[in-house]
Backbone bond lengths (Angstrom), bond angles and torsions (degrees), N, CA, C in turn:
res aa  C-N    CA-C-N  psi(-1)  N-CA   C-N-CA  omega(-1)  CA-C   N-CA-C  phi
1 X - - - 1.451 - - 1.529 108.41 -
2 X 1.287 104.72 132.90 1.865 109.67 178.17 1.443 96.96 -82.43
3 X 1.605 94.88 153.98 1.366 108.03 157.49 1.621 145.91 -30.75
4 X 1.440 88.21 -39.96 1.749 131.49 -178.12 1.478 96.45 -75.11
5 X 1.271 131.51 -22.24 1.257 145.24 162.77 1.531 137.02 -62.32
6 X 1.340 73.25 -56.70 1.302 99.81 178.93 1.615 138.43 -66.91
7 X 1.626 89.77 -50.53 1.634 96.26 142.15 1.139 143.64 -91.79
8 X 1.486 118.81 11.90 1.663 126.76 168.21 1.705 79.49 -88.25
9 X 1.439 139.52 -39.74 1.590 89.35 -154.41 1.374 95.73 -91.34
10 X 1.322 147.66 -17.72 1.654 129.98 148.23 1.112 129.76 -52.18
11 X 1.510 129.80 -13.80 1.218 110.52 154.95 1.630 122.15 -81.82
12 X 1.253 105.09 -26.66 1.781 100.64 159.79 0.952 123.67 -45.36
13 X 1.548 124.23 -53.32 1.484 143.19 -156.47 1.931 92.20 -68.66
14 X 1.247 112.51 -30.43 1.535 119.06 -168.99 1.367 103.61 -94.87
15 X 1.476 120.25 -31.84 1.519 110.52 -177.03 1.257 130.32 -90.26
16 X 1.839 99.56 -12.06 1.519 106.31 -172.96 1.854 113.12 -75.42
17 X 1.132 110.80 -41.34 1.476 126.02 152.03 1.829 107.75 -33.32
18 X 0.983 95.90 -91.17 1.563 91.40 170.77 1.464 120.58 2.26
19 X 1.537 112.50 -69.01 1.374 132.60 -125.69 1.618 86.10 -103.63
20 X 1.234 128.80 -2.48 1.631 136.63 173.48 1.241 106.26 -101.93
21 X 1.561 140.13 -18.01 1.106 143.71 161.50 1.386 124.28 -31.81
22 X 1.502 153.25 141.46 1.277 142.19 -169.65 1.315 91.44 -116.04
23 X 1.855 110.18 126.20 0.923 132.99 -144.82 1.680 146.03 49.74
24 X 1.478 107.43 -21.27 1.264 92.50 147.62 1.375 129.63 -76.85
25 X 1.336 112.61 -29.87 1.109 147.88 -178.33 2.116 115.02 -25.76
26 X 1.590 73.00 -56.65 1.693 88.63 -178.35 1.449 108.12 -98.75
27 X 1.489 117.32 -29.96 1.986 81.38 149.81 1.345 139.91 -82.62
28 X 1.273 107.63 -11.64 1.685 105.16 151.35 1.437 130.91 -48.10
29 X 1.168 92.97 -38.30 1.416 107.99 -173.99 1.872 95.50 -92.56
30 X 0.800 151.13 13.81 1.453 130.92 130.43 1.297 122.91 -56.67
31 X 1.109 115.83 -37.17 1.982 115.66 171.41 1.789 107.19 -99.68
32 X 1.330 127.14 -36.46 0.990 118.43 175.98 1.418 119.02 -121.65
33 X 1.538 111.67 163.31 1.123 153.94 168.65 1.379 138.59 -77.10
34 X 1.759 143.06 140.56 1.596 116.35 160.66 1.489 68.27 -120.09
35 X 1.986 89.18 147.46 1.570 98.73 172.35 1.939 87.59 -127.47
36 X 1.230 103.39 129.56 1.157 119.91 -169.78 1.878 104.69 -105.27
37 X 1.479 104.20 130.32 1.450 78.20 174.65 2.110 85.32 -172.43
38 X 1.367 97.86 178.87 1.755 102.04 -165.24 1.731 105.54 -103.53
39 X 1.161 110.66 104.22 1.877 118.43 177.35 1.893 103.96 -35.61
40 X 1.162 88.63 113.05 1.363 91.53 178.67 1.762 134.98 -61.83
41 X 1.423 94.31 -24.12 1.671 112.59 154.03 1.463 114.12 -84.22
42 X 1.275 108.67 -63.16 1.358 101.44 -164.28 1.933 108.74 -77.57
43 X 1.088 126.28 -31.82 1.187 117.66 179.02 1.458 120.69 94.82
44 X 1.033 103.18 9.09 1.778 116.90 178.70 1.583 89.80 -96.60
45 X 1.844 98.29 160.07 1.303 129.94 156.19 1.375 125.07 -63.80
46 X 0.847 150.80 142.76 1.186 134.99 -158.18 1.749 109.08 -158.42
47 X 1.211 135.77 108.83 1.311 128.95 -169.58 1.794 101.33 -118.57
48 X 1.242 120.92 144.50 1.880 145.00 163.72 1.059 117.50 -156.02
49 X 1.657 89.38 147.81 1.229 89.17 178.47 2.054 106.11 -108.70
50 X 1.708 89.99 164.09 1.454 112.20 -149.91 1.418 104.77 -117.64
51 X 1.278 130.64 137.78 1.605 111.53 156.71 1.804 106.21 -95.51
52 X 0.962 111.07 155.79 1.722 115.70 -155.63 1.734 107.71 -148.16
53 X 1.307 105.36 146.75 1.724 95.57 167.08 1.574 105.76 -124.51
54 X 1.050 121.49 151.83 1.493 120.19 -177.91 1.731 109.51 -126.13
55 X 1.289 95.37 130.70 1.721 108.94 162.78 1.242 115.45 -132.94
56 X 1.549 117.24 98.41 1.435 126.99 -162.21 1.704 128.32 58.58
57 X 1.343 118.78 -101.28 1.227 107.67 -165.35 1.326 109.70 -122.16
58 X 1.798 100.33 21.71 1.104 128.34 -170.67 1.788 124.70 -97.44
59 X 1.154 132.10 106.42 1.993 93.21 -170.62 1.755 86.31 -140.17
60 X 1.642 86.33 130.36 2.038 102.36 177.58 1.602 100.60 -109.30
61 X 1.222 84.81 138.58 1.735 102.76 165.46 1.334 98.20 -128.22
62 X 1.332 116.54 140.71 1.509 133.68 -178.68 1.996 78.48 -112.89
63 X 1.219 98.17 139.85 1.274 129.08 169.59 1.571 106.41 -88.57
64 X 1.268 104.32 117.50 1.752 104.85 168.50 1.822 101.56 -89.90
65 X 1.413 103.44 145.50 1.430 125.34 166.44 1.581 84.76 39.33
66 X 1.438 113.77 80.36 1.484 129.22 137.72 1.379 140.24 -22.43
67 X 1.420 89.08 -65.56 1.302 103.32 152.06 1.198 153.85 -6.07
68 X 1.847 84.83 -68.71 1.731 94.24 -173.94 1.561 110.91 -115.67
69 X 1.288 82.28 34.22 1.911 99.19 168.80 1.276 104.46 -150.64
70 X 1.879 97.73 152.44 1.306 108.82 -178.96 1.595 109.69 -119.01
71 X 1.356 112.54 4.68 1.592 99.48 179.67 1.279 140.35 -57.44
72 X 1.767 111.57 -14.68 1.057 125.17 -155.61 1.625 93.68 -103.82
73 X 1.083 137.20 -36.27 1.403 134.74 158.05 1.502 130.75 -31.62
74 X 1.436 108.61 -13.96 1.845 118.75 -179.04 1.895 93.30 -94.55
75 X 1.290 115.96 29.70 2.012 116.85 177.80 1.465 76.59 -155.89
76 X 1.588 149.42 43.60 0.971 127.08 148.28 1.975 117.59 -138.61
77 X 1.549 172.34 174.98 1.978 74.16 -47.60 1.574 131.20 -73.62
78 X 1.220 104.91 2.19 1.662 111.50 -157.66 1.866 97.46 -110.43
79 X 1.045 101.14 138.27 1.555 110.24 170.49 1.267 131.32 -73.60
80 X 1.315 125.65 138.25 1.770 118.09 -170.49 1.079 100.59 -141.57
81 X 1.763 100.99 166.74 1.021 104.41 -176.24 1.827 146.54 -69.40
82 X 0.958 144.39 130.92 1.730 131.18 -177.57 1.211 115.80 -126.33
83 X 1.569 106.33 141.61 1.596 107.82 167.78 1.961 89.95 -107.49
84 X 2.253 88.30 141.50 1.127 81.67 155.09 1.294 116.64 -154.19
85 X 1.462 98.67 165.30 1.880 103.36 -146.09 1.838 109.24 -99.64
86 X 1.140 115.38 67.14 1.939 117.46 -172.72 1.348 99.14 -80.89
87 X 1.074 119.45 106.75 1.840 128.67 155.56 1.177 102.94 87.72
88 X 1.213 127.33 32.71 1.503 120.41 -163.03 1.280 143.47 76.00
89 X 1.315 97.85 5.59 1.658 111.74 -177.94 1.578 96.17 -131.45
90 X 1.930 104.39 126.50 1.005 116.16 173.58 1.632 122.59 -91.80
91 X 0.925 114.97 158.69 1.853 133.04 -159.71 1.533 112.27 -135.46
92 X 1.110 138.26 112.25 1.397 154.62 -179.14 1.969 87.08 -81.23
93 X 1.344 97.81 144.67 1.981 106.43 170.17 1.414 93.74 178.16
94 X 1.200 83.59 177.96 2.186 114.25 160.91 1.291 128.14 -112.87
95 X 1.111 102.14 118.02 1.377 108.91 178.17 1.359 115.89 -81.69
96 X 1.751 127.37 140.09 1.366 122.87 171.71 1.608 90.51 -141.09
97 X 1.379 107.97 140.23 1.284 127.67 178.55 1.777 108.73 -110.95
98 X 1.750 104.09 128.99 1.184 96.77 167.15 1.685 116.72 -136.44
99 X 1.537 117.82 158.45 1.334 117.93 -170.62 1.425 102.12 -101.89
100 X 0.989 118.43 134.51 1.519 120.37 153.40 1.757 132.78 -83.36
101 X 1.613 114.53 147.11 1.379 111.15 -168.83 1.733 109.28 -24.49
102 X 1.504 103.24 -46.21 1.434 117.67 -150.13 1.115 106.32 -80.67
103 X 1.560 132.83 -14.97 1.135 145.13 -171.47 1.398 130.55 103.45
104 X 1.767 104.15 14.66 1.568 103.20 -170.27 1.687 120.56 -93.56
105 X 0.949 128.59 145.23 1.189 117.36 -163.66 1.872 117.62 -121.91
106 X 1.043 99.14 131.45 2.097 114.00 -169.09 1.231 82.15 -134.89
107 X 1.801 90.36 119.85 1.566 125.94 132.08 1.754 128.18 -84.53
108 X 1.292 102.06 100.94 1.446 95.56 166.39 1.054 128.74 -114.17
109 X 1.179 110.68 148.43 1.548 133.96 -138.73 1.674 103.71 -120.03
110 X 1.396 128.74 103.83 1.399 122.57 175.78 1.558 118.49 -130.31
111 X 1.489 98.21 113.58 1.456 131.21 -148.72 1.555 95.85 -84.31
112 X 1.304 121.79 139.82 1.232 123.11 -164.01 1.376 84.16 -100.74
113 X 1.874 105.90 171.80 1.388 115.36 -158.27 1.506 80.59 -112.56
């Protein structure tokens, strides 16, 4: 495990708490997200939090430093399912992850009505 690892998953472990808080809760959740969803190898639940933008029933997260994460690979090539949790209100969708030539990486997220 890299470093780069190491402290993204303690700051999760510290922010996801946060983001259940009443009233902090929901301004966290103006920039971020928990996108909840089941490791496609391993088979566990798995919850993070995300910063995300939304246009309708639509919500993208661009993955920073791709790279040195693999979460976003369990929506690639095939799409699965996600719950996700903005302001306290949870959302059933599909996630599909895509890479770009350059290496950039979008999760999109389409939230069922």
């Amino acid at each position: 495990m890299t470093l780069f690892q190491t402290v993204s998953g303690a700051a999760n472990t510290l922010v996801r708490p946060l983001m259940r808080m009443p009233g902090l809760g929901s301004l966290l959740g103006r920039g971020l997200a928990t996108v909840t969803y089941t490791g496609r190898k391993s088979g566990r639940r798995i919850s993070l939090p995300v910063a995300y933008s939304r246009r309708g029933d639509v919500v993208t997260v661009t993955v920073v430093a791709p790279s040195q994460k693999s979460w976003w690979r369990n929506f690639r090539p095939d799409p699965a399912p996600v719950t996700v949790d903005i302001a306290g209100v949870e959302h059933r969708g599909t996630a599909q992850a895509t890479e770009s030539t350059t290496g950039a990486v979008t999760v999109t997220i389409t939230l069922e009505s």
